[in-house]
N, C-alpha and C positions, 0 to 999 in steps of 0.2 A: 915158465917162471911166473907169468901173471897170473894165471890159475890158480900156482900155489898163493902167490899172494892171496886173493881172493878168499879159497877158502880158509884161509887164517883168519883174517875179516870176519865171516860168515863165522865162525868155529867161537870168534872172542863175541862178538857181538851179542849169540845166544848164553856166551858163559858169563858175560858181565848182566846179563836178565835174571841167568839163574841165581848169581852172587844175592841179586839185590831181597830174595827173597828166603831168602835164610844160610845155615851153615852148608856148605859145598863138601862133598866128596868128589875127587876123581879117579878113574881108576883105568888103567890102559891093559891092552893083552894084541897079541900079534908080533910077528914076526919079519924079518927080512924080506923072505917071500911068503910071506902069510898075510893076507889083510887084517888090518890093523883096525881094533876096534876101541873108539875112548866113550866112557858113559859117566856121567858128571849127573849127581843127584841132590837136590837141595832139600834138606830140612827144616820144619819149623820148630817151635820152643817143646809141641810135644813128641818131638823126635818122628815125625809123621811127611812122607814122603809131599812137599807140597808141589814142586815140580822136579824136572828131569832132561834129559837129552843123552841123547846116541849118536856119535859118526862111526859108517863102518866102510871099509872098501878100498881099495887098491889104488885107485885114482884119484886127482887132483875134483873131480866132483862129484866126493861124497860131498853130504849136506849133514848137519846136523837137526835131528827131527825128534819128536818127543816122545817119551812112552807113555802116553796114557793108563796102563793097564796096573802101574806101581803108586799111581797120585792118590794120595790116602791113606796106604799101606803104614805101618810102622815100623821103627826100623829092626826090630826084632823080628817081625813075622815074615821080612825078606829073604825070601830063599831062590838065590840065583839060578838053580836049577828046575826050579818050579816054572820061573817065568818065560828064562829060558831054556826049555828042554833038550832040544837037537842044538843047539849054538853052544859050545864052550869056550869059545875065542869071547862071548856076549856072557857066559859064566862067569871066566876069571875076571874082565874088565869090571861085570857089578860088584863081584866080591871084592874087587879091590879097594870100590869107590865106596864101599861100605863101613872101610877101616877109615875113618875121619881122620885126620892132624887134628888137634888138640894146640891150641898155640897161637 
């Protein structure tokens, strides 16, 4: 039970860094027994990936860690399957986190 707490900690702590730096997507995919994967991606005013984060995994200590590899990108030229190729659990959660709230 403390574990989970923790990484809830860890999980808010990177998501209130990502808030401060522009509009957030999140987007979740996984299952019951599937590892469950959340990817939260911040934009700035030109719709331009300024940062990011990923938790993936089954257990109380997954970590939330960054992706580098989408910082810059725009949000139109993101293609979940480009980035991630072999990962579609890492597909659906960026497509999801793709669709903003508006609001």
């Amino acid at each position: 039970m403390a574990f989970g707490g923790w990484q809830i900690h860890q999980f808010n702590r990177a998501f209130d860094a990502l808030c401060q730096k522009g509009r957030v997507g999140v987007g979740r995919s996984g299952g019951r027994f599937k590892p469950r994967v959340v990817v939260a991606i911040a934009l700035d005013e030109q719709n331009r990936v300024c940062d990011s984060l990923i938790m993936r995994g089954m257990t109380v200590f997954a970590r939330p860690v960054k992706i580098q590899a989408i910082n810059g990108i725009s949000l139109q030229e993101l293609q979940p399957d480009v980035i991630f190729p072999h990962d579609p659990l890492c597909q659906n959660a960026l497509s999801l986190a793709l669709k903003l709230k508006h609001g």
